[in-house]
Structures are given as structure tokens and as C-alpha cells.
N, CA, C and O of each residue as an XYZ file, in Angstrom:
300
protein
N     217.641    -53.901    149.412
C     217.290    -52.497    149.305
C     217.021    -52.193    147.838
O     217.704    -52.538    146.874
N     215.945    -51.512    147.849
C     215.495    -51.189    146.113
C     215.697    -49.702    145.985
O     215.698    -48.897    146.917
N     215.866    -49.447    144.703
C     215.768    -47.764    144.446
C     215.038    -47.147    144.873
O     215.256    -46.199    145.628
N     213.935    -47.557    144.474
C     212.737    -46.919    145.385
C     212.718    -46.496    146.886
O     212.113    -45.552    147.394
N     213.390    -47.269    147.374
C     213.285    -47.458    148.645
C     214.103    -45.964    148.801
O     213.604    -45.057    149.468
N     215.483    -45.808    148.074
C     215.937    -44.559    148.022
C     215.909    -43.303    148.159
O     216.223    -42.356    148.880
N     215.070    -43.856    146.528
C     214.123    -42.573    146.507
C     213.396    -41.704    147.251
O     213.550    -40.483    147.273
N     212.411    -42.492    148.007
C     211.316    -42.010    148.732
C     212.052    -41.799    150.076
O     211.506    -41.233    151.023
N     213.611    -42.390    150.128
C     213.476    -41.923    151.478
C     214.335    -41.105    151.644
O     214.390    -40.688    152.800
N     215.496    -40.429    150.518
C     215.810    -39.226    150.454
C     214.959    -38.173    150.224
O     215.257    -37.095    150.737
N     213.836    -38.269    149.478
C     212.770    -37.394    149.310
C     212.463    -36.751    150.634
O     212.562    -35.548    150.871
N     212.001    -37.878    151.637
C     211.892    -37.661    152.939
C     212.640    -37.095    153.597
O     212.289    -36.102    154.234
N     213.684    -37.496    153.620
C     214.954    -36.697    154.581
C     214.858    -35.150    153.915
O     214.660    -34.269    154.751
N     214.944    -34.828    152.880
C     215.671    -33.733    152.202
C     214.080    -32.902    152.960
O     214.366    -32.230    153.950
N     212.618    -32.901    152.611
C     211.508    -32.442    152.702
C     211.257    -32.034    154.153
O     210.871    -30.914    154.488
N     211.580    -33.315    155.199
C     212.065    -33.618    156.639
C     212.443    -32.522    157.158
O     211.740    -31.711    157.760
N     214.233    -32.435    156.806
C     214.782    -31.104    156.880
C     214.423    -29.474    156.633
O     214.498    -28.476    157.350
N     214.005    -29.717    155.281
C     213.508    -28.415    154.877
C     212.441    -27.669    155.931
O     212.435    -26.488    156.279
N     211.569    -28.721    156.310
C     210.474    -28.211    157.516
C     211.020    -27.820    159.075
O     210.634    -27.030    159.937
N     212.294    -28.951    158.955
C     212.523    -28.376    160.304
C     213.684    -26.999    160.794
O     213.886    -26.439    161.872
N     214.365    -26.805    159.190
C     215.130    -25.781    159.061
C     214.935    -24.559    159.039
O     215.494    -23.592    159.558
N     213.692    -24.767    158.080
C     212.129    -23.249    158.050
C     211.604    -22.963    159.470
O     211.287    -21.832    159.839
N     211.524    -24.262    160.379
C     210.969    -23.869    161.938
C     212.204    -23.247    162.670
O     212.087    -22.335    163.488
N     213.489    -23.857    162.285
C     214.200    -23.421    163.391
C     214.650    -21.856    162.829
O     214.488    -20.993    163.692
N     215.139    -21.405    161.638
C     215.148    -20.087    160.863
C     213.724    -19.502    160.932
O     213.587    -18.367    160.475
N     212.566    -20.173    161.483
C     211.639    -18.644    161.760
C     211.207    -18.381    160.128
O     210.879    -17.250    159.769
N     211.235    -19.435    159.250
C     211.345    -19.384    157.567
C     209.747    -18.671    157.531
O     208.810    -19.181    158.147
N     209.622    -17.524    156.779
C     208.505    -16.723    156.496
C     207.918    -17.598    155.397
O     206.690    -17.648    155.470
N     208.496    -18.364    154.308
C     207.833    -18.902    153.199
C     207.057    -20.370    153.911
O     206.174    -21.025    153.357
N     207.712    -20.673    155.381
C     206.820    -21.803    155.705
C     206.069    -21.698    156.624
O     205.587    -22.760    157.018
N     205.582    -20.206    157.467
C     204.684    -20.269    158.053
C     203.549    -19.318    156.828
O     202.557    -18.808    157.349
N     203.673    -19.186    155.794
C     202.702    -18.517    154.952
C     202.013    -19.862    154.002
O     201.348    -19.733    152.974
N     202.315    -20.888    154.542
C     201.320    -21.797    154.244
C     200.301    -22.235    154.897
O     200.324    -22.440    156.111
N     199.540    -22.377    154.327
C     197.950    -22.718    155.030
C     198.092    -23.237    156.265
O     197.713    -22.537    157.204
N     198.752    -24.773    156.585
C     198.401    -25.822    157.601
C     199.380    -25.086    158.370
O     198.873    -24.747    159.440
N     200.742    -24.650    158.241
C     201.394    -24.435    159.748
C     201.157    -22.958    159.968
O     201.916    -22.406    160.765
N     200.158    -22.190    159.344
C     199.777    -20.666    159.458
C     198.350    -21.269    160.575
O     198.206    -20.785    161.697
N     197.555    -22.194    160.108
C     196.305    -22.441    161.497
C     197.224    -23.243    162.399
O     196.876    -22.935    163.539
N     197.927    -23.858    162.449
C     198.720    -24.384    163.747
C     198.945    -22.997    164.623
O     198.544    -22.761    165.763
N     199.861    -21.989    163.559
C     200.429    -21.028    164.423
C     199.196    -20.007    165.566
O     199.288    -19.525    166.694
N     197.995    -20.065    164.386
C     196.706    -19.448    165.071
C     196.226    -20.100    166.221
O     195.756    -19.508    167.192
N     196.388    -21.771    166.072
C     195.980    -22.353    167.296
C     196.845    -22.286    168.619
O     196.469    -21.903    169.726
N     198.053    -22.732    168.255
C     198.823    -22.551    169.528
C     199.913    -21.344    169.625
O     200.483    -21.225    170.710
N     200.182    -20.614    168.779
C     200.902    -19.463    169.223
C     202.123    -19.930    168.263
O     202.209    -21.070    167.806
N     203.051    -18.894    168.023
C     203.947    -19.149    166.373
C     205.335    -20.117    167.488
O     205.847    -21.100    166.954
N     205.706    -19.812    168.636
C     206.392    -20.436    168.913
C     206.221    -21.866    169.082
O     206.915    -22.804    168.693
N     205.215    -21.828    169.704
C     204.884    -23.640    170.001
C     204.611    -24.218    168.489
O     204.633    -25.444    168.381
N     204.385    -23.530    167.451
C     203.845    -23.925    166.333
C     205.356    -24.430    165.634
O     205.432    -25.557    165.145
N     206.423    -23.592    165.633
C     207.664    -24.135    165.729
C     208.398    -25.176    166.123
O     209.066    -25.968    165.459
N     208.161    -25.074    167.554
C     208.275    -26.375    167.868
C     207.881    -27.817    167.077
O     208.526    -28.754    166.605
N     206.443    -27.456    167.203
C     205.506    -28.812    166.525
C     206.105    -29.413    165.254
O     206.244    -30.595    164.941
N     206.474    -28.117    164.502
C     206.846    -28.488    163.114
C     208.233    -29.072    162.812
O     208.617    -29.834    161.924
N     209.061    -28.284    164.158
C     210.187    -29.115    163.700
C     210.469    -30.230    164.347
O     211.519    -30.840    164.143
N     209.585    -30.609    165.178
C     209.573    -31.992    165.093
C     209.011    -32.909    164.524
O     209.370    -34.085    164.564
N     207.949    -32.411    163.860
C     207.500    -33.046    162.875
C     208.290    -33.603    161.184
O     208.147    -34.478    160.330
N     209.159    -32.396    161.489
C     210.082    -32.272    159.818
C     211.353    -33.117    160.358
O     212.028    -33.476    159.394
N     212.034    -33.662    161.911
C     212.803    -33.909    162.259
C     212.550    -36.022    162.014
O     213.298    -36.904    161.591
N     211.309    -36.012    162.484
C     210.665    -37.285    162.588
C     210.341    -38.065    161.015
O     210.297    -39.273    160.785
N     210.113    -36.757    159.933
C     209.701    -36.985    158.822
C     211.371    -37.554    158.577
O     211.533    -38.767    158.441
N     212.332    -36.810    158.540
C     214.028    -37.215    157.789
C     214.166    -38.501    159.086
O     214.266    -39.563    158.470
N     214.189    -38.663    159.980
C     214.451    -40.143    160.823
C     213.495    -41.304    159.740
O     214.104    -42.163    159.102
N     212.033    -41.179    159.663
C     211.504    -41.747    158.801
C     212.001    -42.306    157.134
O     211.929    -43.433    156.645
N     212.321    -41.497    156.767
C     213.274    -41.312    155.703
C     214.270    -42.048    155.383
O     214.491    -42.503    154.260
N     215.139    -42.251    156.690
C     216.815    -42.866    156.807
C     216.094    -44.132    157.013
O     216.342    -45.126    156.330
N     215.129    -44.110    158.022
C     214.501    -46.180    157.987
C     214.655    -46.517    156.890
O     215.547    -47.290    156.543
N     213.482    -45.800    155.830
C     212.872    -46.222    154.863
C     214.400    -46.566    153.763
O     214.713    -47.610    153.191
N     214.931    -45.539    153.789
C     216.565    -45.510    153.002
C     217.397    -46.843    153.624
O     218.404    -47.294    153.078
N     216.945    -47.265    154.567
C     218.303    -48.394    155.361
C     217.335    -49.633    154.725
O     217.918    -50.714    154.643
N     215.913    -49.607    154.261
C     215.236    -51.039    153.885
C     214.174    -51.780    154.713
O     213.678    -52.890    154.520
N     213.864    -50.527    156.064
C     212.689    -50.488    156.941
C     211.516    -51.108    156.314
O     211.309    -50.385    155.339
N     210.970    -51.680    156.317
C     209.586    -51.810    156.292
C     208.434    -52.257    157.348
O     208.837    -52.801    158.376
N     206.883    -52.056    157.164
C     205.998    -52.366    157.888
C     205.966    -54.061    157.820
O     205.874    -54.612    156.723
N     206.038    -54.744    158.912
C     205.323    -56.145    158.841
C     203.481    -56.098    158.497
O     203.120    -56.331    159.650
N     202.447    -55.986    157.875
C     201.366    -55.574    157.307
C     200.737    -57.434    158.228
O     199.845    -57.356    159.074
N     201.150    -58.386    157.992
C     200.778    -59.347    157.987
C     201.737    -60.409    159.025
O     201.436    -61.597    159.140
């Protein structure tokens, strides 16, 4: 396991969270951003909630891989 590996994947977790904490609190500072403000236009602010916090839930799981020493086989 390298620092890096750390790094980027507490980055992740902490960023992860933040998205899915803003979806589940209804967070006004994260649907006044561009991309999950046209989500919310496309499918409606609840389902847009949804989407995101699973998206921010999947981002911190991603995260803990990357933090445990996960990597892609490329080859």
C-alpha cells in the first residue's frame, strides 16, 4: 500500500460522503450546482437524490478499495 493510494482514496471517501450527505440533507449548496441541478430538471429533485446518493455512496466504497490497495489488472 502506497501513500498515494491513501490519499486518493480518502479524498474519495470524504468527497463520496459529502455528495451523499448533501442528497440525503436535501443540501441546497449541492443541488445549486450545474450537473445535479440538470439531473434534478431531468428526472424530478427526488429521484435526482436518489441518483446522487448513490453515486456519492459508490464514490466512498470506491475510495476504501482504492485505500485497502485495490487496483485495476490493465493487462
Amino acid at each position: 500500500m502506497q501513500t498515494l493510494d491513501l490519499l486518493v482514496g480518502t479524498v474519495a471517501v470524504v468527497l463520496g460522503l459529502a455528495i451523499a450527505g448533501g442528497a440525503a440533507i436535501d443540501g441546497a449548496w449541492l443541488m445549486s450546482l450545474a450537473k445535479p441541478r440538470m439531473l434534478a430538471d431531468a428526472l424530478g429533485k427526488p429521484a435526482a437524490r436518489v441518483v446522487l446518493g448513490l453515486v456519492g455512496l459508490a464514490c466512498a466504497a470506491l475510495g476504501v478499495a482504492i485505500a485497502a490497495g485495490w487496483r485495476v489488472n490493465w493487462g
